[in-house]
C-alpha positions in Angstrom: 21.8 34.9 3.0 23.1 32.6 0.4 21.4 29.0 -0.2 24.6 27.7 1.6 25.0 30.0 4.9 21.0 29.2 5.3 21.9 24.9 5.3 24.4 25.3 7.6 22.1 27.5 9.6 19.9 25.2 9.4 22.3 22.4 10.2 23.6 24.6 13.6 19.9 24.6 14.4 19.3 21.0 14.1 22.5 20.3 16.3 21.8 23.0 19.2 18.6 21.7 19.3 18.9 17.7 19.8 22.0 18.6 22.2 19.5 21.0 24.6 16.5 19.1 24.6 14.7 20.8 22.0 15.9 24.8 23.3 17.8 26.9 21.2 19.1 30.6 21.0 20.0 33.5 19.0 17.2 34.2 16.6 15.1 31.1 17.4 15.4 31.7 21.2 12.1 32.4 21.4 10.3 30.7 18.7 8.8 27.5 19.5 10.6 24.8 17.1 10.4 21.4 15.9 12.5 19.1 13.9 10.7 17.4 10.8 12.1 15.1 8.9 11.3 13.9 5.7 12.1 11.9 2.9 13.4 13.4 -0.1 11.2 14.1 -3.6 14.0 13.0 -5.6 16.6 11.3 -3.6 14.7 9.2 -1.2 17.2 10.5 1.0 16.2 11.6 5.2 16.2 15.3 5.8 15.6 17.1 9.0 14.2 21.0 9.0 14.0 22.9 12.0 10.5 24.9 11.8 8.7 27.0 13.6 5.0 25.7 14.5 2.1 26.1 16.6 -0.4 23.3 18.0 -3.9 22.7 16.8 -5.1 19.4 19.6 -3.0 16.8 19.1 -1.9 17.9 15.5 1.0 20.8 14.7 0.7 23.1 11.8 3.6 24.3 9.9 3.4 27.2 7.3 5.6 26.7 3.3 6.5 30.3 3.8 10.2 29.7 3.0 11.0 32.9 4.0 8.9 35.1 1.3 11.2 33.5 -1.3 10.4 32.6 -4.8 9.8 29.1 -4.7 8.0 26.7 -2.1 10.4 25.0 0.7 12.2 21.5 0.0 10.3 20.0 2.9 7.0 20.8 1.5 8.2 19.3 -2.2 9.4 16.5 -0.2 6.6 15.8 2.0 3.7 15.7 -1.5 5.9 13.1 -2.6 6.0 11.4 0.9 3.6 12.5 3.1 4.9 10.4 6.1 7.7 12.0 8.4 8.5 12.3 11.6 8.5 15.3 14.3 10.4 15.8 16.9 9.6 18.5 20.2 11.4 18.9 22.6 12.6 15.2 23.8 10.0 13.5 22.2 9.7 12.3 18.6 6.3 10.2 16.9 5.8 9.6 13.0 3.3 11.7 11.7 1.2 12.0 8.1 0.6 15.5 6.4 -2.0 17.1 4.7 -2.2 20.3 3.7 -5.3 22.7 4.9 -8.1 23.7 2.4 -10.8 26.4 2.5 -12.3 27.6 5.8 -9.7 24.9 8.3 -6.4 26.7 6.3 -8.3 29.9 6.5 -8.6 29.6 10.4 -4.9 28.3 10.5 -3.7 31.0 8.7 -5.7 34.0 10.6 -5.0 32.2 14.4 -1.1 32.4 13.5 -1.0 35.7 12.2 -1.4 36.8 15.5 1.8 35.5 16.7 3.2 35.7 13.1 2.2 38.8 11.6 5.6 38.3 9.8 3.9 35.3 7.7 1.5 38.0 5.5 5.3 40.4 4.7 6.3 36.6 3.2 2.6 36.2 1.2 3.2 39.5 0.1 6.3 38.8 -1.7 5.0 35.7 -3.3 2.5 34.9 -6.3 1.2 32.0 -4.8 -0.5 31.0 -1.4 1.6 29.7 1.1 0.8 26.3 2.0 -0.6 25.6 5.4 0.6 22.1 6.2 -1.1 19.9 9.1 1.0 16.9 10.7 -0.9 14.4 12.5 0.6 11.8 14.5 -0.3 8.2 13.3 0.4 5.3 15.7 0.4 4.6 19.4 1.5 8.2 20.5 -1.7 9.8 18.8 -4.1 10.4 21.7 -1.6 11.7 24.6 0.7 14.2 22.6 0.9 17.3 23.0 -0.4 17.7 26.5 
């Protein structure tokens, strides 16, 4: 898939999502998703990735796979320059800060998701370098009752 056929997937995604309440189909139909925005590295500019996640309390945990490709995701680039962003599931949205997980917590991350992910060590395989496990945790009013 060429860099431009995966934006406007990506675009599609965005779209079917925030028109169905956070449901979409075709190859996502069964992957839970969530919308992260972030700011851009370079451009300052907002821009909102559809990802696939799981929940870790009132934190969600994305994974800088990008697919098994050569070089780490823009949203991962973007979010070491700018660490705040926001998530969106479902209906709901909340701002959130990310860190990314080190020694034994990405360890656990990692392993707990390869269970419903075995997919995610084919894409470690490809690469040189260790894919980034990436925690988002929601800052503000909304961080106690998310994610029930």
């Amino acid at each position: 898939m060429s860099n431009e056929q995966r934006r406007q997937l990506h675009l599609d995604v965005v779209t079917e999502f925030r028109a169905n309440a956070g449901k979409v189909g075709g190859q996502f139909a069964n992957t839970p998703l969530l919308l992260l925005t972030t700011t851009g590295a370079r451009t300052g500019e907002s821009r909102t990735w559809p990802l696939a996640f799981q929940r870790d309390g009132n934190r969600v945990v994305v994974y800088a796979a990008n697919g098994g490709r050569p070089n780490r995701p823009g949203w991962y680039h973007n979010l070491t320059a700018h660490p705040e962003a926001v998530v969106e599931v479902g209906t709901e949205s909340w701002p959130v800060v990310a860190s990314v997980a080190e020694g034994d917590e990405r360890q656990q991350l990692w392993e707990s998701k390869l269970v419903d992910a075995p997919f995610l060590a084919d894409f470690q395989a490809k690469v040189p370098w260790q894919i980034p496990v990436v925690i988002l945790t929601p800052t503000g009013q909304k961080q106690d009752n998310l994610l029930r």
